[in-house]
N, C-alpha and C positions, 0 to 999 in steps of 0.2 A: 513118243507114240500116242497116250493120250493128247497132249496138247494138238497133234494132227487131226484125230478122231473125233475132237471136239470140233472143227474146224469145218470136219465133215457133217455135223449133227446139226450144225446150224446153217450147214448148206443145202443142207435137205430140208428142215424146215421154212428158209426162205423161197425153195421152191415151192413147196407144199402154198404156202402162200400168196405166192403170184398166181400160184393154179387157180387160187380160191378167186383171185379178182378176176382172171379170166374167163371162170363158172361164169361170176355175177355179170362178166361185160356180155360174154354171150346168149347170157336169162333178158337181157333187158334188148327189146327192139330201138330204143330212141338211142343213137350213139352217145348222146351230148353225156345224156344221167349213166349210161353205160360204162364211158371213160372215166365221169366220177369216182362211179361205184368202184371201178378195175382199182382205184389210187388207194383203198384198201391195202392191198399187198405190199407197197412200197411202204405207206405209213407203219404198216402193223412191223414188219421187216427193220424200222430205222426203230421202233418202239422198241424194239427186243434186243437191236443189236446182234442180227441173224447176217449171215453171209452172203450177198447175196452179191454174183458176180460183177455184174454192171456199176453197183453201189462203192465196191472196192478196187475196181483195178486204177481209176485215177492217182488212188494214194500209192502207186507204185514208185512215182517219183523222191517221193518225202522216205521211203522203206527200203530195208536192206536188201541184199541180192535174196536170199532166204522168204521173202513177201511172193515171191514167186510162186514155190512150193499150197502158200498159203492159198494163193490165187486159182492155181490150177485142184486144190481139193475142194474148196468153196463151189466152182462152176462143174465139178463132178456131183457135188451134193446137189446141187441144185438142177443138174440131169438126173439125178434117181428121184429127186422129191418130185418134179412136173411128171418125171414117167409114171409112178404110183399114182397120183391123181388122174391124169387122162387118162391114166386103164382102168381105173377104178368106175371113174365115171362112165366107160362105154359100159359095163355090168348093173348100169340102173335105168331107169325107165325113159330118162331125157333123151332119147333119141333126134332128137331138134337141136341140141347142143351137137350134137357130131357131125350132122349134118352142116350145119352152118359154119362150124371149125374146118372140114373139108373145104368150102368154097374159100376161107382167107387162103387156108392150104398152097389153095391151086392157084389162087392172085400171086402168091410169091413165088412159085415155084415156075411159073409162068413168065416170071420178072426174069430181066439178065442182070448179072451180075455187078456189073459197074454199079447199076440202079440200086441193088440191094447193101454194096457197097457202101454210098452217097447216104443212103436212107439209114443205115444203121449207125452212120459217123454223126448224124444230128440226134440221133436217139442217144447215143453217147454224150454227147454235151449236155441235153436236157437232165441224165440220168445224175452226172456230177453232180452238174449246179443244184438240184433238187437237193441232192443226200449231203451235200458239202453246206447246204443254206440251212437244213435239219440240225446241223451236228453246233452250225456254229453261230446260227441269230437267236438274239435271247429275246425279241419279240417275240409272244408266242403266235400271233396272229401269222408275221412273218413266217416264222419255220414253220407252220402247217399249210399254209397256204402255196407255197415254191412246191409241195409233195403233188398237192392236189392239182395245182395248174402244169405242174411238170408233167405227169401222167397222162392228164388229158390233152396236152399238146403233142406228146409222142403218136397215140391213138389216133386223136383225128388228122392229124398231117399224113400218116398212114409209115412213119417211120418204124424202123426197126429192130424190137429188143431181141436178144438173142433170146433169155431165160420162158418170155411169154410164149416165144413162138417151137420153144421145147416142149412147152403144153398144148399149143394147136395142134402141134407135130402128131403128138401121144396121143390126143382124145381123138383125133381125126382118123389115128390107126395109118398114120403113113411115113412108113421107114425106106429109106433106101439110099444109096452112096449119093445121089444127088441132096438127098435133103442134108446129111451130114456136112457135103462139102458146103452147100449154103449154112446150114449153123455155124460153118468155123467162119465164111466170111462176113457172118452177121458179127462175132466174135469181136474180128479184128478191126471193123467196122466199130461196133461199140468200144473197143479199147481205144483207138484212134482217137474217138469223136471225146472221149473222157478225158483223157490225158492229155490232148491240146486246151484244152480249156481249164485242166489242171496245172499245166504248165505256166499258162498265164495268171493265175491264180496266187503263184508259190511268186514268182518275179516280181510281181505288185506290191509282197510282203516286205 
């Protein structure tokens, strides 16, 4: 039971922290330093060794049936950590952050499915190879740099992470069975786009 609850703790604070890069992406007007700034979350996330869904479900292949379990409390933490921050944040004066998180909102949810599909299978792949290049180049130059450019290629290609967009979702204040069923197929979308390219990964070994 604790080894679960731990599992939880660190999935709620790797959300708490992608929240936090997606504050900074939507405080900054220039996309470019924006998407920088966002890669915060993911670095600070592989620094701590926090849970954070997209980061881990590749290694599902190398992991017991039981990594499941782990899987599915990690991306529950990581839905209570983005919801805490984007309610949090609508209770402060940035009124221009919510504003501006509604218009991504409405670009996705606007989007059909196949598209959101497609989009979150390549944010999949980038999320691997970033956190797989972290864990395992001993350049240091290398491993922070795959974080940094990983990030900022997801953003500007306008691909799909499931966890970032549980905090547009939040601070935008917009729930409803259509956004859930697009969060599951951003999901399946990022697990896809992760574990083919983990796949190839593990074969090459």
């Amino acid at each position: 039971m604790k080894k679960y609850l731990d599992f939880l703790i660190k999935g709620i604070y790797a959300g708490i922290l992608i929240s936090i890069g997606g504050i900074a992406y939507l405080a900054i007007d220039n996309k470019i330093v924006g998407s920088f700034i966002f890669s915060f979350g993911l670095l600070t996330v592989c620094m701590y060794s926090f849970n954070l869904y997209t980061g881990k479900v590749g290694y599902i292949l190398v992991n017991k049936l039981n990594y499941l379990k782990e899987l599915f409390i990690s991306l529950l933490g990581n839905f209570i950590g983005t919801l805490l921050v984007g309610n949090i944040m609508r209770l402060t004066r940035f009124k221009n952050y919510i504003d501006t998180a509604k218009n991504i909102v409405n670009i996705k949810l606007n989007d059909n499915i196949l598209s959101i599909f497609i989009l979150a299978i390549f944010c999949g792949m980038i999320m691997y190879i970033a956190v797989n290049n972290y864990k395992k180049e001993k350049n240091v130059i290398g491993k922070y740099m795959t974080i940094f450019m990983g990030v900022m290629a997801f953003i500007l290609c306008g691909f799909e992470h499931c966890v970032a967009n549980m905090f547009y979702f939040s601070i935008a204040g917009v729930y409803s069975l259509k956004v859930f069923y697009y969060l599951l197929i951003m999901i399946l979308g990022n697990s896809l786009g992760s574990i083919i390219i983990a796949f190839y990964d593990n074969k090459i070994k």
